[in-house]
ZADOMAR-650641 format. One record per residue (C-alpha): residue number from 1; residue in three letters; y, x, z. Coordinates in steps of 0.1 Angstrom, whole numbers. Example, Ala and Ser with C-alpha at 12.3 -4.5 7.8 and 13.67 -1.06 7.14 Angstrom:
residues 2
+-----+-----+-------+-------+-------+
:   i :  aa :    c2 :    c1 :    c3 :
+-----+-----+-------+-------+-------+
:   1 : ala :   -45 :   123 :    78 :
:   2 : ser :   -11 :   137 :    71 :
+-----+-----+-------+-------+-------+
end
This chain:
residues 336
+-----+-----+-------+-------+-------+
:   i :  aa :    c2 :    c1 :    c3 :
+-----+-----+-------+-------+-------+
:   1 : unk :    83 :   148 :   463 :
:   2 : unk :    63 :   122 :   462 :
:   3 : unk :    93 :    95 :   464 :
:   4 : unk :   109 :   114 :   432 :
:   5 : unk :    78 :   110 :   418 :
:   6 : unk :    80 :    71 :   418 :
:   7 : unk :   116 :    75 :   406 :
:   8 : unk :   107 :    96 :   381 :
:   9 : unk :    77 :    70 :   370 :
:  10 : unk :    97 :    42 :   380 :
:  11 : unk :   124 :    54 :   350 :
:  12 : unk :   102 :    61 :   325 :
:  13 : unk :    82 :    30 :   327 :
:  14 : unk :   119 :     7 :   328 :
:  15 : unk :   124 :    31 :   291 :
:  16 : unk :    91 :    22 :   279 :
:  17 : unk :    94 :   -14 :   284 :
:  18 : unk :   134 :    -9 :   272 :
:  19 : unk :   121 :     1 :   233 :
:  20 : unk :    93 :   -21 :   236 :
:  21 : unk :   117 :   -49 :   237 :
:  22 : unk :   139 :   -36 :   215 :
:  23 : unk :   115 :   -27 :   186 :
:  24 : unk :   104 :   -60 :   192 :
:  25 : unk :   135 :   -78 :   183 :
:  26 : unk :   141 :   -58 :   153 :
:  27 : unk :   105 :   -69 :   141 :
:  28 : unk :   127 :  -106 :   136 :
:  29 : unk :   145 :   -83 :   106 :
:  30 : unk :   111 :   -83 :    86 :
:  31 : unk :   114 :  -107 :    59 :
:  32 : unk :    75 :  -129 :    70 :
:  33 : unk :    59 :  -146 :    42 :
:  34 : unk :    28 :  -160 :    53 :
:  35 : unk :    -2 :  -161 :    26 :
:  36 : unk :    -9 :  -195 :    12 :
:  37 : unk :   -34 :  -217 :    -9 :
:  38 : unk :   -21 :  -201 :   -43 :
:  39 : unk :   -36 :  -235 :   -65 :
:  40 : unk :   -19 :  -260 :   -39 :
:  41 : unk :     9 :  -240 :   -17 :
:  42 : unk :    -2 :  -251 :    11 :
:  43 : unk :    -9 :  -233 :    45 :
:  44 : unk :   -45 :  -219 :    49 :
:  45 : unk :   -69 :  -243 :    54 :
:  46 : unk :  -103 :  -223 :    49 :
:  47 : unk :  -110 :  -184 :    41 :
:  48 : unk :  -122 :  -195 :     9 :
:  49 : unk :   -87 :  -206 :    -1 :
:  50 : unk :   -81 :  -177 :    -8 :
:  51 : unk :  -113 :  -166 :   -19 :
:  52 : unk :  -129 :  -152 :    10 :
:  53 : unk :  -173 :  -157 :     7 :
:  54 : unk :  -195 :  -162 :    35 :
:  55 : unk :  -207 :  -126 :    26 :
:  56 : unk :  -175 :  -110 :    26 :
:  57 : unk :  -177 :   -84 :    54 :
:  58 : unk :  -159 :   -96 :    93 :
:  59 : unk :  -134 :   -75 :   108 :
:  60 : unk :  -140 :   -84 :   143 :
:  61 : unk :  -178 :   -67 :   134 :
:  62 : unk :  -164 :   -37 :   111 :
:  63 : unk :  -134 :   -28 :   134 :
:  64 : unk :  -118 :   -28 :    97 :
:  65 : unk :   -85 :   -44 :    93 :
:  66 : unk :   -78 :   -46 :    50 :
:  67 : unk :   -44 :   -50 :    41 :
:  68 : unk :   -31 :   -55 :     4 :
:  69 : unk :     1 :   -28 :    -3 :
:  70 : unk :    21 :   -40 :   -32 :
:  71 : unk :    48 :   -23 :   -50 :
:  72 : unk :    66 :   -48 :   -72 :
:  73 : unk :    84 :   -33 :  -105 :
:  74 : unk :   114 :   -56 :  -106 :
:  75 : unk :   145 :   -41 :  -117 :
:  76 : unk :   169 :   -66 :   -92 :
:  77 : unk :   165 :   -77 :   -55 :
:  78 : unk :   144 :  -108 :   -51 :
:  79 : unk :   133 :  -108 :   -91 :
:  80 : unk :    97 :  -120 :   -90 :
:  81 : unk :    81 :   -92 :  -113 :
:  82 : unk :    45 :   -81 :  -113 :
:  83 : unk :    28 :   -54 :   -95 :
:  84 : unk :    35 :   -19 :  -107 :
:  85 : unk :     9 :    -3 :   -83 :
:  86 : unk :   -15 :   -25 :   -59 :
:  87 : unk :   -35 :   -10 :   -35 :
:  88 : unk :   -60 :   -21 :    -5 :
:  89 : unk :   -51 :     0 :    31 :
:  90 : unk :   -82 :     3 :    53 :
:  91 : unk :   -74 :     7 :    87 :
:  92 : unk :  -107 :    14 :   104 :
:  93 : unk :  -101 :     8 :   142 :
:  94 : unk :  -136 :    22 :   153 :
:  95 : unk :  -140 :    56 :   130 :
:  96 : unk :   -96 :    59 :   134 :
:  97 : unk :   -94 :    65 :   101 :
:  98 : unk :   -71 :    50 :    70 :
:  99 : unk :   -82 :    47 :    38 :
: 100 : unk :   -61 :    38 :     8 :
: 101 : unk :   -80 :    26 :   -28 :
: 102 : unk :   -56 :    22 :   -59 :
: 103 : unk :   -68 :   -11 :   -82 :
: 104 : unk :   -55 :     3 :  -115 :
: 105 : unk :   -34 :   -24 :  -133 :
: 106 : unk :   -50 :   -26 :  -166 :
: 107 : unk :   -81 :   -36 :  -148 :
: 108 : unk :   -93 :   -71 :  -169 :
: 109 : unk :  -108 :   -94 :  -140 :
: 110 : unk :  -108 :  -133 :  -139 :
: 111 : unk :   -80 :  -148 :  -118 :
: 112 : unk :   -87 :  -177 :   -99 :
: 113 : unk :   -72 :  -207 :  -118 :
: 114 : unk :   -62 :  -185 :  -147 :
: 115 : unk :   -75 :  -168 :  -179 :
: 116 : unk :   -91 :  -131 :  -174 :
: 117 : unk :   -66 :  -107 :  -178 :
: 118 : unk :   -52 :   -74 :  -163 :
: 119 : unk :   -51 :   -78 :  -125 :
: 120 : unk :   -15 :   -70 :  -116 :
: 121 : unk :    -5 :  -101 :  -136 :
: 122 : unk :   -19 :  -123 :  -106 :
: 123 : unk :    14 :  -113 :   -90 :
: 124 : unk :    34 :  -128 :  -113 :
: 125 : unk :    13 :  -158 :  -120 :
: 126 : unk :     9 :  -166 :   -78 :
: 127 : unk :    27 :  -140 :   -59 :
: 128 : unk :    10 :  -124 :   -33 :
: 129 : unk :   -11 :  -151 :   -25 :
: 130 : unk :   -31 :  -155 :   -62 :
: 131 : unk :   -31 :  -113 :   -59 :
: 132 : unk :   -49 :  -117 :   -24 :
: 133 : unk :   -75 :  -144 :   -41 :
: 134 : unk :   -81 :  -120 :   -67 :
: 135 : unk :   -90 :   -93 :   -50 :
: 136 : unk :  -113 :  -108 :   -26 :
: 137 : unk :  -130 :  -131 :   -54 :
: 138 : unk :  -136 :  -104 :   -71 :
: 139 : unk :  -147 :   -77 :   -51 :
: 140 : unk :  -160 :   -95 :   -18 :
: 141 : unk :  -136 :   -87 :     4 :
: 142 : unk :  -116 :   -99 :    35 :
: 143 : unk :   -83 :   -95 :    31 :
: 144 : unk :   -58 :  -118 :    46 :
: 145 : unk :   -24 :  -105 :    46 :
: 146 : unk :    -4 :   -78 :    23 :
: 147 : unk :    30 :   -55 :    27 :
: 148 : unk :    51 :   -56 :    -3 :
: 149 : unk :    81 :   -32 :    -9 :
: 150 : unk :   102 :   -29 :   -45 :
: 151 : unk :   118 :     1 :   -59 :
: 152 : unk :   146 :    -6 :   -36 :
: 153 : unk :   124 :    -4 :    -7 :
: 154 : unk :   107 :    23 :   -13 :
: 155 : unk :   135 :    45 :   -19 :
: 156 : unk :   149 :    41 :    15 :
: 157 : unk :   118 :    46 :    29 :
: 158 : unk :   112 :    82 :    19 :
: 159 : unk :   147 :    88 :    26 :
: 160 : unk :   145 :    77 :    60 :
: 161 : unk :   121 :    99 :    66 :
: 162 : unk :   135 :   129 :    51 :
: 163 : unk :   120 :   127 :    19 :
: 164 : unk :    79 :   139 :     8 :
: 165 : unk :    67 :   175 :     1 :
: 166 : unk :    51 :   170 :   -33 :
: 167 : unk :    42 :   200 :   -61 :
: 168 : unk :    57 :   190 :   -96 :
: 169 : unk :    41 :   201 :  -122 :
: 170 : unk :    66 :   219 :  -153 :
: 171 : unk :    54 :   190 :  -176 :
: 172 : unk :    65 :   164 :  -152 :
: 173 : unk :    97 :   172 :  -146 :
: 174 : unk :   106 :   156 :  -179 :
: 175 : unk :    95 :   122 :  -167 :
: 176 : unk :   108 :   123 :  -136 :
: 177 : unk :   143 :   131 :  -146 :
: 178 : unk :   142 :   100 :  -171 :
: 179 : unk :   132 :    74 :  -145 :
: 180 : unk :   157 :    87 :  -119 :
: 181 : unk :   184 :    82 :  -146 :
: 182 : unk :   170 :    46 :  -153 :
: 183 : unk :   167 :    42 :  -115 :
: 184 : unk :   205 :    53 :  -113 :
: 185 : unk :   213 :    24 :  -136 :
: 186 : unk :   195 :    -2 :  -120 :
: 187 : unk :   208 :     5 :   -82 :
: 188 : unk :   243 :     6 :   -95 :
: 189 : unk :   249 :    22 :   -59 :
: 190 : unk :   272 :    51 :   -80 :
: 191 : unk :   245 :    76 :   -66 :
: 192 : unk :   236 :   102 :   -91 :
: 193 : unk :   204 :   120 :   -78 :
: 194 : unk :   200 :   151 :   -88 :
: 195 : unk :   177 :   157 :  -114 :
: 196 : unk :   149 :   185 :  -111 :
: 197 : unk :   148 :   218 :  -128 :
: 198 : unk :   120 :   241 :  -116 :
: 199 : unk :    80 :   233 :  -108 :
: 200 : unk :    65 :   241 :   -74 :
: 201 : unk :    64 :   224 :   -39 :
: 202 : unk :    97 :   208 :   -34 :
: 203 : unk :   108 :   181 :    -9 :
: 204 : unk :   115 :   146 :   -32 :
: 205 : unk :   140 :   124 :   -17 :
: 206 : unk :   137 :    89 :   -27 :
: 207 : unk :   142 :    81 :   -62 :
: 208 : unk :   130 :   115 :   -72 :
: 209 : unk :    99 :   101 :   -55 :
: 210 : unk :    94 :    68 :   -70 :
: 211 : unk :   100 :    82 :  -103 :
: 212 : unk :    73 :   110 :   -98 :
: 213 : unk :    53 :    77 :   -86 :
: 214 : unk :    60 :    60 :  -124 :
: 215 : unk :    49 :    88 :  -142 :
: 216 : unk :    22 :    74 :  -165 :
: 217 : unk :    26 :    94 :  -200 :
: 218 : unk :    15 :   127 :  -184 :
: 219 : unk :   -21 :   137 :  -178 :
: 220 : unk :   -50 :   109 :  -180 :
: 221 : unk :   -24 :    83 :  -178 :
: 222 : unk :   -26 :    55 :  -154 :
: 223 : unk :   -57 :    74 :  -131 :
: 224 : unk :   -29 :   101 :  -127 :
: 225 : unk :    -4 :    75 :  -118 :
: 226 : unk :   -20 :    58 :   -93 :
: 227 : unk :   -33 :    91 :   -82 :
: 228 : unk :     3 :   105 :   -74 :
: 229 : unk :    12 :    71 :   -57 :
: 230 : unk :   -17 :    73 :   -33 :
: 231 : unk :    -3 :   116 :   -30 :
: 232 : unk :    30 :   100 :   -20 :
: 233 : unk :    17 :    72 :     6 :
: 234 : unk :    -5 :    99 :    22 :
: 235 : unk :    27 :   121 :    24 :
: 236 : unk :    44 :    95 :    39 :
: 237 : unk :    19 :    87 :    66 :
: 238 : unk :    22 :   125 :    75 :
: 239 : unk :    56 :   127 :    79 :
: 240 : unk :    56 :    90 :   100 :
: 241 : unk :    33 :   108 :   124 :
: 242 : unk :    54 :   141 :   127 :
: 243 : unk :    82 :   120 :   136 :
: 244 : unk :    94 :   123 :   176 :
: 245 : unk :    94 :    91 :   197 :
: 246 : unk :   132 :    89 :   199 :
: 247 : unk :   135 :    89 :   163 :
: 248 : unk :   113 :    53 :   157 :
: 249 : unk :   135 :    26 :   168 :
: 250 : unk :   163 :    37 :   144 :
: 251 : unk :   135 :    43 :   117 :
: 252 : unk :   118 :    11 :   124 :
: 253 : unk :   152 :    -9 :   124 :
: 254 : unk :   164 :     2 :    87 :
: 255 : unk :   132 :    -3 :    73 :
: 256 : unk :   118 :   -30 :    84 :
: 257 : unk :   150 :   -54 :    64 :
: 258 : unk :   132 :   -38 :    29 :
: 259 : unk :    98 :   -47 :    36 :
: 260 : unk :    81 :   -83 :    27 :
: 261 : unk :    49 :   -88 :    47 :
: 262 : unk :    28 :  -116 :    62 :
: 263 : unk :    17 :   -99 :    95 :
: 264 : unk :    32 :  -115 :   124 :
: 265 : unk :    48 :   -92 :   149 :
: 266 : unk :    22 :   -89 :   172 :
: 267 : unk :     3 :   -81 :   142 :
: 268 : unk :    24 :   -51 :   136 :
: 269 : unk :    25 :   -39 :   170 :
: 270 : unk :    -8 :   -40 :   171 :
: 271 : unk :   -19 :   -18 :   140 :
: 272 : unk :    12 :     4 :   150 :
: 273 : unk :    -6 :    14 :   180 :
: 274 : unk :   -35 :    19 :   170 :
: 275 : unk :   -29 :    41 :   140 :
: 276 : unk :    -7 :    64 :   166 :
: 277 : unk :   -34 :    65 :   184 :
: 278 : unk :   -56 :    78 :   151 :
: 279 : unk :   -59 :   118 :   153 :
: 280 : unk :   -62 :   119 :   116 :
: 281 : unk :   -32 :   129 :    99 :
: 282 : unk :   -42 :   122 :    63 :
: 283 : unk :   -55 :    94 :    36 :
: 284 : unk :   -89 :    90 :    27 :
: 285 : unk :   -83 :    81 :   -11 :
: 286 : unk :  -103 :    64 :   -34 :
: 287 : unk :   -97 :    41 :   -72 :
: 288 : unk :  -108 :    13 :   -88 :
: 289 : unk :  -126 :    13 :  -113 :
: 290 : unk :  -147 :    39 :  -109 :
: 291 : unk :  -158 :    73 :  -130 :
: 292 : unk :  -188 :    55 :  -151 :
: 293 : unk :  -182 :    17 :  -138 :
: 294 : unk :  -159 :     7 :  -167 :
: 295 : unk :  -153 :     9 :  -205 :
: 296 : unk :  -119 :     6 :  -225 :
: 297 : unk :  -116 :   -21 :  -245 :
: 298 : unk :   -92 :   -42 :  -263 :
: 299 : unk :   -92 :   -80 :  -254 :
: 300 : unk :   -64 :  -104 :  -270 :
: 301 : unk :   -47 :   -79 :  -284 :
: 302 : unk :   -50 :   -58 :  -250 :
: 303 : unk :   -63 :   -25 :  -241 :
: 304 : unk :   -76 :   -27 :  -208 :
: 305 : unk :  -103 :   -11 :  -184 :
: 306 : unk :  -129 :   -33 :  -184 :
: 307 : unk :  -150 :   -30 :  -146 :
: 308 : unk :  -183 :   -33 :  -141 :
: 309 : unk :  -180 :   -56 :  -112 :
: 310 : unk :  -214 :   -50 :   -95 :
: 311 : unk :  -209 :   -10 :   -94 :
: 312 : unk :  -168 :   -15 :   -88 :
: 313 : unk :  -177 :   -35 :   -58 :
: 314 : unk :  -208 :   -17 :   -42 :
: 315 : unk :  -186 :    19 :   -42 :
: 316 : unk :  -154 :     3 :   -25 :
: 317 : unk :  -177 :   -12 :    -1 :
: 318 : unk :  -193 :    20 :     4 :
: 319 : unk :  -158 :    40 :     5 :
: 320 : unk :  -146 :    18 :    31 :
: 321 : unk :  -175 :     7 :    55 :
: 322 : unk :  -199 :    39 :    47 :
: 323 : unk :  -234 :    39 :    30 :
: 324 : unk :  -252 :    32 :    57 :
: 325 : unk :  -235 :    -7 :    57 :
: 326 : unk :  -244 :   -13 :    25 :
: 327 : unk :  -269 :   -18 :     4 :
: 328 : unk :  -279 :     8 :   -20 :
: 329 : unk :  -266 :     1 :   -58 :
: 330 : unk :  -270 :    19 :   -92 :
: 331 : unk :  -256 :    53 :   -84 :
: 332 : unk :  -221 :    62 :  -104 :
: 333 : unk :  -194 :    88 :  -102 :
: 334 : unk :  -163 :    72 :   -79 :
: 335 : unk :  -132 :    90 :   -78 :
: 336 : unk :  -116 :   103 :   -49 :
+-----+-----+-------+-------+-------+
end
C-alpha cells in the first residue's frame, strides 16, 4: 500500500508540475506592456514618475496589491481610444479579500502634464501610463501596473466562461438590444446575438453583457453604469472560482491572447494563487466620487462631476485599507 501510495503521489506531483509548465508558457501569449515615464517614455526611473508620494501607502506593509482595470471603448483592434470604464482592483493578501472601486469618467481632475479635464481622457492623452499617474497623483495611491481589455476582449471573456447570471430590468432591455446590434456591426464576425425579450435573472453571454455594461441612459446614469460593470466583474470572479481545475489551462490559454497587461508572469502566477487561495467568493464594491464629495458642474463647455479631492481620497483609503489605517476625515456618504 504504501508503495502505491508513492505512485500514486509520485503521479500527481509529475501533473502538477506538467500544467504548471504549461500555463506558464502560455503566459508568453499575454500581450506585456510595461508602465513607463508618461512625460518622457522612458522606463521607470523613480515611483514618482508616475506619481507615486512618499505618503502613498507600501504594499509590502499593507499586504495590498492595487491594480488599475481598464476597459478601452475603441470600436477596432489596436485603436488607441479612451477609457470607457476605469477601475482600481484591491487584492488584499492579508484580509483575502478583493475589492473593486469604479472612477466614474466624467470625474474633472488635473492630469499630470495636461489641462484638468474628465479623467478617462488620460488614456488617450498617455495611454495607460498618464492613467496610472493620474490616479495615484491624485488620490495618493500606489499603483504600478494595470490590465486592459477592449470590447473584443471582454466578450470572449464571459463567453469562455459560460456567460454571467445578471437580472435585467424591463427598461433595460431596450438598451441592451441597441448596443448588441452596434456591437454586431463593429465585430463583423457575421454573429447575430440574439437580442433579449423578457426581464428577470437570465445568463448574458458576451455581447449581451458588455452592452448591459454600456447602458448609461437608464437610471441615475453613469453611477448605474459603472455600477452594472462592477455587477458583471463580480460575476465573473464567481464563475472563475466555480470553475474545475481541468478546465483552467484551456481557459487561461484563449484568454490570455485578448488581455494587455504590465504584470510579468511571475507576477500573474503569483496573484493567481493567492486569490484561489481567498475563501471569499464575491467583490467588495465601492465608486468614486462619493455620495456628498462632489458637485456637477459645467467647465469648458463640459458637464462633469466635480470631486472633492480631500473626502474622495480619505473614503477610498478607508474602503481599501479600513478605518483603523487612516486618519479620520470629514464624515460623507460613499457608495457601495
Amino acid at each position: 500500500m504504501k508503495k502505491v501510495l508513492v505512485v500514486l503521489l509520485s503521479v500527481l506531483l509529475a501533473v502538477l508540475i506538467g500544467t504548471g509548465i504549461y500555463i506558464y508558457r502560455l503566459l508568453d501569449m499575454v500581450q506585456e506592456k510595461p508602465v513607463v515615464n508618461p512625460d518622457t517614455g522612458n522606463p521607470i526611473e523613480d515611483p514618482s514618475d508616475i506619481g507615486i508620494g512618499p505618503g502613498a501607502p507600501n504594499s509590502n506593509e499593507t499586504g495590498v496589491i492595487n491594480i488599475m482595470l481598464f476597459g478601452t471603448d475603441n470600436r477596432h483592434r489596436n485603436e488607441q481610444s479612451r477609457s470607457d470604464s476605469m477601475m482600481i482592483a484591491s487584492i488584499d493578501k492579508k484580509n483575502k479579500t478583493v475589492k473593486v472601486t469604479s472612477l466614474m469618467r466624467d470625474m474633472y481632475v488635473p492630469i499630470p502634464g495636461k489641462k484638468d479635464n474628465r479623467i478617462n481622457t488620460a488614456y488617450i492623452f498617455g495611454g495607460p501610463s498618464l492613467a496610472l499617474k493620474t490616479v495615484n497623483t491624485n488620490f495618493n495611491m500606489d499603483i504600478t501596473d494595470y490590465i486592459s481589455v477592449d470590447f473584443f476582449s471582454l466578450e470572449m471573456i464571459i463567453d469562455e466562461v459560460g456567460g454571467v447570471p445578471i437580472d435585467v430590468k424591463q427598461k433595460e432591455i431596450k438598451h441592451i438590444n441597441k448596443f448588441i446590434k452596434e456591437l454586431d456591426k463593429i465585430h463583423k464576425d457575421g454573429k447575430k446575438i440574439p437580442l433579449l425579450t423578457e426581464p428577470g435573472l437570465q445568463v448574458l453571454s458576451g455581447r449581451q453583457a458588455v452592452s448591459y455594461c454600456r447602458i448609461r441612459s437608464v437610471g441615475n446614469g453613469d453611477f448605474d453604469r459603472t455600477a452594472r460593470q462592477r455587477k458583471v466583474l463580480d460575476e465573473l470572479f464567481k464563475k472563475g472560482k466555480q470553475m474545475g481545475v481541468s478546465r483552467i489551462p484551456g481557459l487561461v490559454a484563449k484568454i490570455l491572447p485578448e488581455v494587455e497587461t504590465s504584470l510579468s508572469k511571475t507576477e500573474i502566477i503569483d496573484l493567481a494563487i493567492a486569490m484561489i487561495g481567498f475563501s471569499t467568493s464575491e467583490i467588495e464594491q465601492f465608486r468614486l466620487p462619493a455620495n456628498g464629495a462632489y458637485t456637477d458642474q459645467t467647465i469648458n463647455g463640459m458637464m462633469v462631476l466635480a470631486p472633492d479631492m480631500e473626502k474622495n481620497k480619505q473614503l477610498l483609503h478607508e474602503f481599501i485599507y479600513g478605518k483603523d489605517e487612516v486618519e479620520p476625515s470629514p464624515s460623507v456618504s460613499p457608495e457601495n
